[in-house]
NUBA-449923 format. One record per residue (C-alpha): residue in three letters; chain; x, y, z. Coordinates in Angstrom, 1 decimal. Example, Ala and Ser with C-alpha at 12.3 -4.5 7.8 and 13.67 -1.06 7.14 Angstrom:
residues 2
<rest:ALA	kette:A	east:12.3	north:-4.5	up:7.8>;
<rest:SER	kette:A	east:13.7	north:-1.1	up:7.1>;
This chain:
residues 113
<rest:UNK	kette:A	east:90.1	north:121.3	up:84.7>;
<rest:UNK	kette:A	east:88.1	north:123.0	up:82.2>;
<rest:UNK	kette:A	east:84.7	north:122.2	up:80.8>;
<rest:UNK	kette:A	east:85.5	north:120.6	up:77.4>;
<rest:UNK	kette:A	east:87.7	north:117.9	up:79.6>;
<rest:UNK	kette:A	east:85.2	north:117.6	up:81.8>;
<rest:UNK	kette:A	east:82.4	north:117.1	up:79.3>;
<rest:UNK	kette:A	east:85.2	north:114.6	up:77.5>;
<rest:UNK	kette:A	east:86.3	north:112.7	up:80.8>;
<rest:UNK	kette:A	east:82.1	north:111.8	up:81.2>;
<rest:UNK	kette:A	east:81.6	north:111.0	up:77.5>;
<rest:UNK	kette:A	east:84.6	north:108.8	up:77.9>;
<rest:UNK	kette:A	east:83.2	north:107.1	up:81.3>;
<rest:UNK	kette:A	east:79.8	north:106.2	up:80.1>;
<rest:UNK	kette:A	east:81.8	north:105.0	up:76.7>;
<rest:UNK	kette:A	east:83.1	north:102.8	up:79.0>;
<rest:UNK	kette:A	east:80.4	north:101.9	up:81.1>;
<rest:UNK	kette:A	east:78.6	north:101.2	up:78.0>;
<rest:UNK	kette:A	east:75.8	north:104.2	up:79.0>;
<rest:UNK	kette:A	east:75.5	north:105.5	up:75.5>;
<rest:UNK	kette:A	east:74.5	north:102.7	up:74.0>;
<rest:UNK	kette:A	east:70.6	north:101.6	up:73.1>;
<rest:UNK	kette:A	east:69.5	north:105.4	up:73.7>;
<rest:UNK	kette:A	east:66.3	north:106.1	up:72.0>;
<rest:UNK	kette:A	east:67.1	north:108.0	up:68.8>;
<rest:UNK	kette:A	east:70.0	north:106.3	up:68.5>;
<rest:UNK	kette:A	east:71.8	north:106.6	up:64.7>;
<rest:UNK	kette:A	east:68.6	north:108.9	up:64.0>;
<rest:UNK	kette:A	east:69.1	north:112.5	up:62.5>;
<rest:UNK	kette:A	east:68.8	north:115.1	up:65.1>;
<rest:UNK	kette:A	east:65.5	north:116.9	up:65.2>;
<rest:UNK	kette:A	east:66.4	north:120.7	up:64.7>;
<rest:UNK	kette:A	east:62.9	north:122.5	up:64.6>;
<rest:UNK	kette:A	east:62.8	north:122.5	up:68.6>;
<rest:UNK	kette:A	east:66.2	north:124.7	up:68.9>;
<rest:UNK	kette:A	east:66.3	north:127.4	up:71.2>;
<rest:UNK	kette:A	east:68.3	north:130.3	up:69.0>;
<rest:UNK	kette:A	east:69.8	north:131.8	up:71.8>;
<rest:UNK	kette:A	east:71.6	north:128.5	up:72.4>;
<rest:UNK	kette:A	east:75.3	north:128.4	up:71.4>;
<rest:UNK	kette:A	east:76.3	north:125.0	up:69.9>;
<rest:UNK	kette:A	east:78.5	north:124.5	up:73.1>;
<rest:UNK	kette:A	east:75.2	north:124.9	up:75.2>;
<rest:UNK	kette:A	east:72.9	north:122.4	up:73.2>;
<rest:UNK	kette:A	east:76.2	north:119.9	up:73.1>;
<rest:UNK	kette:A	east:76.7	north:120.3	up:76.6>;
<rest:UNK	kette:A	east:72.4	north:120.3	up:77.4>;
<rest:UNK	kette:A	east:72.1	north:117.5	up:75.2>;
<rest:UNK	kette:A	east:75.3	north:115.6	up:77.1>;
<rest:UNK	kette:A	east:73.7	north:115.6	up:80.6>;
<rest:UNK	kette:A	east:70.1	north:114.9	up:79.3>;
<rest:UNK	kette:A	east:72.0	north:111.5	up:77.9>;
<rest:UNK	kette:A	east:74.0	north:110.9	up:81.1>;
<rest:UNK	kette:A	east:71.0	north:111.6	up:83.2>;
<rest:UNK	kette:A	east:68.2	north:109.7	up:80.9>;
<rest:UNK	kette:A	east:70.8	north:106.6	up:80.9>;
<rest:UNK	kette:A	east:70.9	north:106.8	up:84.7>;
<rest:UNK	kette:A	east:66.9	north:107.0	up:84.9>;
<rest:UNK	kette:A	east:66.9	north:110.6	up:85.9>;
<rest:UNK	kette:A	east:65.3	north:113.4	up:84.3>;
<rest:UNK	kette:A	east:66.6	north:117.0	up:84.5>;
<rest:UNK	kette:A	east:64.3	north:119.0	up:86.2>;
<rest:UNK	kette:A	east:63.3	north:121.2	up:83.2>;
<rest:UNK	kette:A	east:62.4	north:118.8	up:81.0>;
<rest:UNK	kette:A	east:59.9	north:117.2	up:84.4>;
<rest:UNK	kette:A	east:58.3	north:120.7	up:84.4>;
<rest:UNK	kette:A	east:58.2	north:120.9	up:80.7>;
<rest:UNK	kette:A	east:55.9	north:117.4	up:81.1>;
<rest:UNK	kette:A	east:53.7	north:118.5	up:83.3>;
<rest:UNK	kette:A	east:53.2	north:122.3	up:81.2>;
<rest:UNK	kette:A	east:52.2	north:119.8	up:78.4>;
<rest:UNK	kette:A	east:49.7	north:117.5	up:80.7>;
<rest:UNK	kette:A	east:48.1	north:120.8	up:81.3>;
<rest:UNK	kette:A	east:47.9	north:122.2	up:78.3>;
<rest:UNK	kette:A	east:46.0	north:119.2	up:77.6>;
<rest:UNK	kette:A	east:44.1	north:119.0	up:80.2>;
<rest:UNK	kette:A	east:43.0	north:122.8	up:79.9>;
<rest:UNK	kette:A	east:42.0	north:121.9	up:76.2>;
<rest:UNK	kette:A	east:39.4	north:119.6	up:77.2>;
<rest:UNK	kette:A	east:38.4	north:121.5	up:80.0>;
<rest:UNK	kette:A	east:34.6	north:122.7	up:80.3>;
<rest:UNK	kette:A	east:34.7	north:124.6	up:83.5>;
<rest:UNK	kette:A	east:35.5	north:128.3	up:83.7>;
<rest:UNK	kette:A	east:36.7	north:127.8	up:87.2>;
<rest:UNK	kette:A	east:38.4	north:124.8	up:86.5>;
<rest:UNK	kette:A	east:40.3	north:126.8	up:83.2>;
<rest:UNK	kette:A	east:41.5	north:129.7	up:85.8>;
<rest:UNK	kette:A	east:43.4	north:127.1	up:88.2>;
<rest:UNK	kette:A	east:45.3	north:125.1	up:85.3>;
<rest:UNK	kette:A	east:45.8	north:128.6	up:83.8>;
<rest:UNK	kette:A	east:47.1	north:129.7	up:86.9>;
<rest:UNK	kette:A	east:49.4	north:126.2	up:87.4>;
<rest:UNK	kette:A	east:50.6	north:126.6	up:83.9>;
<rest:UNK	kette:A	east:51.8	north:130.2	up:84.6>;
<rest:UNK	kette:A	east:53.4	north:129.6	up:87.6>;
<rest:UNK	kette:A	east:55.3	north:126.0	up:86.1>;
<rest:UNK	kette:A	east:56.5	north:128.0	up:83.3>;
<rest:UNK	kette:A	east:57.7	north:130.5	up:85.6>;
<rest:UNK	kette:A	east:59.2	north:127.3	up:87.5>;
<rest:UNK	kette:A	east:60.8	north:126.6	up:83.8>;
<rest:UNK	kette:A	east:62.2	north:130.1	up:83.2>;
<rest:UNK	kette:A	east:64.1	north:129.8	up:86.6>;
<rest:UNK	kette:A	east:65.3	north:126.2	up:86.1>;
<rest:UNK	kette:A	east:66.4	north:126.8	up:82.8>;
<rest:UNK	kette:A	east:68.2	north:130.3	up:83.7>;
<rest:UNK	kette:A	east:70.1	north:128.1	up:86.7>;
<rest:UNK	kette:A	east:71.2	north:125.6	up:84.5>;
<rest:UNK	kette:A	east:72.4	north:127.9	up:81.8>;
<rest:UNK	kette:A	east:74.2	north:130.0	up:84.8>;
<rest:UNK	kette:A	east:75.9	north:126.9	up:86.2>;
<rest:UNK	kette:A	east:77.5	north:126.1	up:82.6>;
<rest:UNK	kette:A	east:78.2	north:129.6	up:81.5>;
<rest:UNK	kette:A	east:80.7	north:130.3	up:84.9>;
C-alpha cells in the first residue's frame, strides 16, 4: 500500500470517528511564517496529518515535547541571574536541540523510505 493511501485510509477513519472535528484552528487560515523550506508540501501535509491524528488522541509527537521544553528554557535562561545557573540551561538547551535535530531527522527518515 503506498503512502498517499495510507495517509487517505487515516484521514478517512478519523472522518469517521469524528477525530477531525473541534481541532483548535479549525476553519482558520494556516500560519505560513513558521515553515521549514526544506519541507516538501507532501512532508508538511503528511507532518501536519499525524500532529492532528496524534493531538486528537491526546498525544504529542516527540519533537514538538522537545520543542516545549527548548522554549521553557529559553525562558527561563532569559530571566536568569546566575552565571552558573546560565551555563546549565545553556548546556540543556544545546543538548535538547540536539535531541530535536535527531527526532526530527527520524521522523523525516521514516516518511521519506
Amino acid at each position: 500500500m503506498g503512502l498517499t493511501l495510507t495517509i487517505e485510509m487515516l484521514i478517512k477513519q478519523a472522518i469517521e470517528r469524528g477525530e477531525l472535528k473541534n481541532l483548535p484552528g479549525e476553519g482558520k487560515p494556516i500560519e505560513l511564517k513558521n515553515l521549514n523550506p526544506l519541507e516538501t508540501k507532501e512532508d508538511r501535509m503528511i507532518n501536519r496529518l499525524v500532529a492532528a491524528l496524534m493531538a486528537a488522541s491526546g498525544q504529542l509527537p516527540i519533537e514538538i515535547i522537545i520543542l516545549k521544553e527548548i522554549e521553557g528554557l529559553k525562558q527561563r535562561l532569559e530571566e536568569c541571574k546566575s552565571d552558573s545557573e546560565k551555563q546549565i540551561l545553556q548546556s540543556k538547551l544545546a543538548e535538547l536541540n540536539w535531541k530535536y535535530e535527531i527526532q526530527k531527522e527520524a521522523r523525516l527518515g521514516f516518511y521519506n523510505r
